[in-house]
N, CA, C and O atoms as a Maestro MAE file, in Angstrom:
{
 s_m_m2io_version
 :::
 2.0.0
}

f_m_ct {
 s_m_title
 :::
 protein
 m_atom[160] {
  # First column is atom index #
  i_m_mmod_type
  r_m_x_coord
  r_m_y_coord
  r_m_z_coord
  i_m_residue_number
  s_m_chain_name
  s_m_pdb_residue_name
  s_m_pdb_atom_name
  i_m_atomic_number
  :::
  1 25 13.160 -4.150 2.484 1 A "UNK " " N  " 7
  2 3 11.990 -3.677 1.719 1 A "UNK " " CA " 6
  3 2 11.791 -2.179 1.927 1 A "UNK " " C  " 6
  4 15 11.961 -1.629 3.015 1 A "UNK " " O  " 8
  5 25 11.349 -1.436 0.594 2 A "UNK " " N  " 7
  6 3 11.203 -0.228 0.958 2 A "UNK " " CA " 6
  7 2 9.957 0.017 1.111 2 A "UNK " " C  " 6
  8 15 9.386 -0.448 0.124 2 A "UNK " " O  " 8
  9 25 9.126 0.554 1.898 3 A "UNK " " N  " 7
  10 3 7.684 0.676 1.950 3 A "UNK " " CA " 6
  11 2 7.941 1.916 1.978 3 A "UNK " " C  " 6
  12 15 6.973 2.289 2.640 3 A "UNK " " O  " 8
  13 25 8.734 3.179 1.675 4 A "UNK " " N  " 7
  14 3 8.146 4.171 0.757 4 A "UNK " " CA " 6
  15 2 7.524 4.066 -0.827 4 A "UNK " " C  " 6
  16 15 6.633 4.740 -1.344 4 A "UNK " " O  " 8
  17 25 8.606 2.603 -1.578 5 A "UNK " " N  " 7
  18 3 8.248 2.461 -2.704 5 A "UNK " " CA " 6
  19 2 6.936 1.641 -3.083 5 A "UNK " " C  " 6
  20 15 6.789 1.176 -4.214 5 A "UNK " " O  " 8
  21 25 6.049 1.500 -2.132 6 A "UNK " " N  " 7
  22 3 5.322 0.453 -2.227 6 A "UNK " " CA " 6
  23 2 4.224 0.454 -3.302 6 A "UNK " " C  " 6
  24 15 3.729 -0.475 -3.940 6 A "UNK " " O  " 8
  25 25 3.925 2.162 -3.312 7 A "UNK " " N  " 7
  26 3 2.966 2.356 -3.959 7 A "UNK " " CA " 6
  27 2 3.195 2.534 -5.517 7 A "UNK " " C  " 6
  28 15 2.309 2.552 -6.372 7 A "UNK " " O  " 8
  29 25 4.752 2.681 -5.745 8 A "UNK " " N  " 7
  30 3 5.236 2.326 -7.154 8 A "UNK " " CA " 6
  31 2 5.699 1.080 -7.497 8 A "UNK " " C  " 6
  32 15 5.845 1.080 -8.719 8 A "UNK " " O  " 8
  33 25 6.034 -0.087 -6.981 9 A "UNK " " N  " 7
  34 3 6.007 -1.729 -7.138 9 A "UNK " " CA " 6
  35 2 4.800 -1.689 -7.334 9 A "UNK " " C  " 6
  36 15 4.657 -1.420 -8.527 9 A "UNK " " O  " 8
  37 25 3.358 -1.857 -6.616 10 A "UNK " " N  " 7
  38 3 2.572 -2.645 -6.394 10 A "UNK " " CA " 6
  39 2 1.904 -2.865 -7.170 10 A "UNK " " C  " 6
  40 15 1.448 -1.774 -7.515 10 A "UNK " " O  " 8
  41 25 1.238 -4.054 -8.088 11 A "UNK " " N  " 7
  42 3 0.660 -4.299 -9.365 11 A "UNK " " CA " 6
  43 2 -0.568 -3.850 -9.238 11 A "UNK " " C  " 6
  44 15 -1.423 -4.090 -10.091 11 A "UNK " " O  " 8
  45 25 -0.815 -3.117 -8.116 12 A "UNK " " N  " 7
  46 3 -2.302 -3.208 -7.612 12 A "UNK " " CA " 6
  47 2 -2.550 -1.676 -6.937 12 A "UNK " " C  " 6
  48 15 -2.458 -1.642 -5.710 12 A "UNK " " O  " 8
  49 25 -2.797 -0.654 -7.494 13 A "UNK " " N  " 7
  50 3 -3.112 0.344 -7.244 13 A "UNK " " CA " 6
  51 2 -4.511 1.029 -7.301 13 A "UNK " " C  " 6
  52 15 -5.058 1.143 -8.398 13 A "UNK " " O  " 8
  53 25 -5.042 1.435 -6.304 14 A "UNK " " N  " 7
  54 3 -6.874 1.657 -6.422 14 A "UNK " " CA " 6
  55 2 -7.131 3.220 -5.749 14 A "UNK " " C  " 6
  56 15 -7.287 3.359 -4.536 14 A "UNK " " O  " 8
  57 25 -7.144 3.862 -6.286 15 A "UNK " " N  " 7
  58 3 -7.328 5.843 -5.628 15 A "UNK " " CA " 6
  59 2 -6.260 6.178 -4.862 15 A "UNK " " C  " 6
  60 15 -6.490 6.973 -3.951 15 A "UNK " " O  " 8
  61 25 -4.498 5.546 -5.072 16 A "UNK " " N  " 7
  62 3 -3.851 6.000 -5.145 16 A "UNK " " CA " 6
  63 2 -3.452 4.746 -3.749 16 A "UNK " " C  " 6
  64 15 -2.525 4.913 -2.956 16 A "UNK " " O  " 8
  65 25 -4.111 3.910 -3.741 17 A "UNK " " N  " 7
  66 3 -3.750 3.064 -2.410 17 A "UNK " " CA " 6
  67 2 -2.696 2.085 -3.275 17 A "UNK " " C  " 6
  68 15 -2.778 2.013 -4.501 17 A "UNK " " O  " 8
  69 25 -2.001 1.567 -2.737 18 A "UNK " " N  " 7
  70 3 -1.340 0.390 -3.044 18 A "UNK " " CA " 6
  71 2 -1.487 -0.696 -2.842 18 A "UNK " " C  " 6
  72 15 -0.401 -0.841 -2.279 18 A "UNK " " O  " 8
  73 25 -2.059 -1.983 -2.796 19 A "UNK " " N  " 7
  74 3 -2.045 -3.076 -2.110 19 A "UNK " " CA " 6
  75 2 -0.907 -4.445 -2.127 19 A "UNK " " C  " 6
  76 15 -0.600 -5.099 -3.124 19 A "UNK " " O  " 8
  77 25 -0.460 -4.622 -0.872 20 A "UNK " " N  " 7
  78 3 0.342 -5.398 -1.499 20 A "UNK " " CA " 6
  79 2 0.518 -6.748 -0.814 20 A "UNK " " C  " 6
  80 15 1.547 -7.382 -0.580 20 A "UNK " " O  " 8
  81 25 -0.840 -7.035 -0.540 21 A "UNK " " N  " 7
  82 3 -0.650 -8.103 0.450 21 A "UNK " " CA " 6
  83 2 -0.661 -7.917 1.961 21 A "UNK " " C  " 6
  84 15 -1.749 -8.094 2.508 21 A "UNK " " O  " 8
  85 25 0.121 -7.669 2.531 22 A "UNK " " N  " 7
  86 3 0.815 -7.165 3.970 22 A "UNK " " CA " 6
  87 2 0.456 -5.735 4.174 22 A "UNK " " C  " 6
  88 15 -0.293 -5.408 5.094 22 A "UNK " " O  " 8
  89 25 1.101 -4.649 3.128 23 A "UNK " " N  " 7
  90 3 1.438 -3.817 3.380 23 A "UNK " " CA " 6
  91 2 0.127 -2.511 2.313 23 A "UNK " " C  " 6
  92 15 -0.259 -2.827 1.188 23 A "UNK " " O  " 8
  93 25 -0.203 -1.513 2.821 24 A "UNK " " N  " 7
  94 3 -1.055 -0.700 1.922 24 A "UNK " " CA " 6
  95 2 -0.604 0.522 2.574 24 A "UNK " " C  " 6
  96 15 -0.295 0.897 3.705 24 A "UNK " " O  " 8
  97 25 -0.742 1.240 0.757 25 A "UNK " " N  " 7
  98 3 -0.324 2.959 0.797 25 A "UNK " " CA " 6
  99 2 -1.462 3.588 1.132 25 A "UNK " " C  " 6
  100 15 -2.428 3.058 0.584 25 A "UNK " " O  " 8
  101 25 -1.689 4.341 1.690 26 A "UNK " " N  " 7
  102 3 -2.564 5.359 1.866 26 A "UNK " " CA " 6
  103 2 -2.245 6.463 0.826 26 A "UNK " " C  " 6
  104 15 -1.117 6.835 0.503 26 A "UNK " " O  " 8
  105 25 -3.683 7.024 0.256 27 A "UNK " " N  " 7
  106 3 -3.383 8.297 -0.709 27 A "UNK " " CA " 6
  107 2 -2.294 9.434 0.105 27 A "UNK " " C  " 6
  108 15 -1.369 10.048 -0.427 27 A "UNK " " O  " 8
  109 25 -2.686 9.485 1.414 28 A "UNK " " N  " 7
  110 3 -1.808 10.560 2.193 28 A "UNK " " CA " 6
  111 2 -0.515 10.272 3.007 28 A "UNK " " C  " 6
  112 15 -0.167 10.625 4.134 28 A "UNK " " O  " 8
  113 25 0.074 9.514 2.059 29 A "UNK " " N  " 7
  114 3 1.267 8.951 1.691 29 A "UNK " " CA " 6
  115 2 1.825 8.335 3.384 29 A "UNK " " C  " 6
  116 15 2.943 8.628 3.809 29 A "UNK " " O  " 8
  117 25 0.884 7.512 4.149 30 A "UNK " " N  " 7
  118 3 1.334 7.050 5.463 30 A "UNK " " CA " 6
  119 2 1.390 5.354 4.844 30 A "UNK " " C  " 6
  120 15 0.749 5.012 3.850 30 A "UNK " " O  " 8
  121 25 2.235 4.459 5.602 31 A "UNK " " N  " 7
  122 3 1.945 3.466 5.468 31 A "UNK " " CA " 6
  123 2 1.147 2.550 6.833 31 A "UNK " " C  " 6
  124 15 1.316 2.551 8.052 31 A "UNK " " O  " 8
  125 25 0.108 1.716 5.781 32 A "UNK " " N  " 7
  126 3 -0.473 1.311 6.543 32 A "UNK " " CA " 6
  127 2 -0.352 -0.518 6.765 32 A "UNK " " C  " 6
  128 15 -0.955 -1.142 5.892 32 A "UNK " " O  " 8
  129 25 0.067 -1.022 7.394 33 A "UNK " " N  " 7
  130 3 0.123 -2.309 7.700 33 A "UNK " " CA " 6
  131 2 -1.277 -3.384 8.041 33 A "UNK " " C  " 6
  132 15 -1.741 -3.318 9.180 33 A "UNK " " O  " 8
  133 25 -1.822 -4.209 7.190 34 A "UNK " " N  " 7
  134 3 -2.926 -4.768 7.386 34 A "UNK " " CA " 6
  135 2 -2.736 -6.280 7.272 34 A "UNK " " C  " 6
  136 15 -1.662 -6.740 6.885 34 A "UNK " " O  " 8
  137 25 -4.007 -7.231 7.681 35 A "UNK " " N  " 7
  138 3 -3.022 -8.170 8.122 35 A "UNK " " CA " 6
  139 2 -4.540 -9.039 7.213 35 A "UNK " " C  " 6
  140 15 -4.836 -10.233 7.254 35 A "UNK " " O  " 8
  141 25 -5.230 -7.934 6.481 36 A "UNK " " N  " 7
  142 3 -5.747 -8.823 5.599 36 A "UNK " " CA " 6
  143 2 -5.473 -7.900 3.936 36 A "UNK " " C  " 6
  144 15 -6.200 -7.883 2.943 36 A "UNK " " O  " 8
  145 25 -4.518 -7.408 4.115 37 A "UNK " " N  " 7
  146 3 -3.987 -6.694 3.128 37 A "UNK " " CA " 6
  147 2 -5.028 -5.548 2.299 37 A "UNK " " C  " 6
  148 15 -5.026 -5.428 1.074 37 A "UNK " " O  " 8
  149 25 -5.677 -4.954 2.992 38 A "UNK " " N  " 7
  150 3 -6.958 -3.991 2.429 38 A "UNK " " CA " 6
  151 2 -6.392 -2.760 2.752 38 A "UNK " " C  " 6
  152 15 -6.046 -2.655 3.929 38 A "UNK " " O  " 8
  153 25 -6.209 -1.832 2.049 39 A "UNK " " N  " 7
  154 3 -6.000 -0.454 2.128 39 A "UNK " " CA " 6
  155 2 -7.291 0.468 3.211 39 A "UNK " " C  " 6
  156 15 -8.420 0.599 2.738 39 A "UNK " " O  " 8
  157 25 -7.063 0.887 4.244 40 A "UNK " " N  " 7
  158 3 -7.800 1.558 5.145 40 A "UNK " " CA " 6
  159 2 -7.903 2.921 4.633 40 A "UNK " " C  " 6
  160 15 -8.532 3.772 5.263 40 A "UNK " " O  " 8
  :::
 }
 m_bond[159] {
  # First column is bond index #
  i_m_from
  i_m_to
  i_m_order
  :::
  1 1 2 1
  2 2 3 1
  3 3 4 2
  4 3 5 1
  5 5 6 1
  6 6 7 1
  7 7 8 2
  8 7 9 1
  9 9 10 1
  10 10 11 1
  11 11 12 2
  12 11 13 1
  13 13 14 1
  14 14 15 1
  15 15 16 2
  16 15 17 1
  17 17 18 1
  18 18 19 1
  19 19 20 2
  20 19 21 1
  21 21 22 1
  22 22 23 1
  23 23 24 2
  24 23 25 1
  25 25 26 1
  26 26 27 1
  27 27 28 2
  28 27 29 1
  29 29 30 1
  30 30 31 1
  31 31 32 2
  32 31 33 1
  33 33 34 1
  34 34 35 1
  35 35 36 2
  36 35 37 1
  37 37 38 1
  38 38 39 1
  39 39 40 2
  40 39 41 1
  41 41 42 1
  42 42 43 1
  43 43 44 2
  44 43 45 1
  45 45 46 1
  46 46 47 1
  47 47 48 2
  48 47 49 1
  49 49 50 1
  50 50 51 1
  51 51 52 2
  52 51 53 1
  53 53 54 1
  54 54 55 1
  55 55 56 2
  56 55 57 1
  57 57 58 1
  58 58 59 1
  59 59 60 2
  60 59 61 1
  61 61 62 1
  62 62 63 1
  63 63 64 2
  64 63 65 1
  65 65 66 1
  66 66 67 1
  67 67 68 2
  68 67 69 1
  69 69 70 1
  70 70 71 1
  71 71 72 2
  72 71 73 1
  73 73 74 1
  74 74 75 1
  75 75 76 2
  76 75 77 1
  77 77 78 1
  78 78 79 1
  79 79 80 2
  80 79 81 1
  81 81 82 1
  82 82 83 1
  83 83 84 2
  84 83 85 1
  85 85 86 1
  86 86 87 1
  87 87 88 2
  88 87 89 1
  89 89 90 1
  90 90 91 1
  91 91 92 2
  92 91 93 1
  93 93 94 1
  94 94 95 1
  95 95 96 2
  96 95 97 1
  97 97 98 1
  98 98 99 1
  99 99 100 2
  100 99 101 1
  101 101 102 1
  102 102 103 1
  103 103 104 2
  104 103 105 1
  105 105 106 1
  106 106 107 1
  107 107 108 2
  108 107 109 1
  109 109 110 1
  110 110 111 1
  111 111 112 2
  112 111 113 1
  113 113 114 1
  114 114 115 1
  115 115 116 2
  116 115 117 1
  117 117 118 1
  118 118 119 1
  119 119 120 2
  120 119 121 1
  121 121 122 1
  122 122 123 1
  123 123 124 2
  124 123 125 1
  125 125 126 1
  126 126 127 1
  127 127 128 2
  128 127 129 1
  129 129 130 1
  130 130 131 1
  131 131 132 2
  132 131 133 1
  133 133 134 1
  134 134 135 1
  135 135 136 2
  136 135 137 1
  137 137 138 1
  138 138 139 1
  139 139 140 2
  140 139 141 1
  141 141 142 1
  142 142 143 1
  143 143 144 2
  144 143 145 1
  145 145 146 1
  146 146 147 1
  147 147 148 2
  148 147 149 1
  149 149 150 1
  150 150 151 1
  151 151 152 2
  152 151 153 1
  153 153 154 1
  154 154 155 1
  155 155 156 2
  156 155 157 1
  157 157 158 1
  158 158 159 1
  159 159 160 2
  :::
 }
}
């Protein structure tokens, strides 16, 4: 899996976050790992 690409897969994009379940983009392009899948 690429979790640079996450934030261009993800059907689910909100102020530049990605959500993808597991995994969320941060606007300042870090990835963030959540384990209730919410963009921090």
């Amino acid at each position: 899996m690429a979790a640079e690409h996450v934030a261009e897969n993800s059907p689910l994009a909100i102020d530049g976050r990605a959500i993808t379940g597991t995994t969320a983009t941060s606007k300042d392009g870090k990835i963030i790992e959540c384990e209730q899948g919410e963009g921090a």
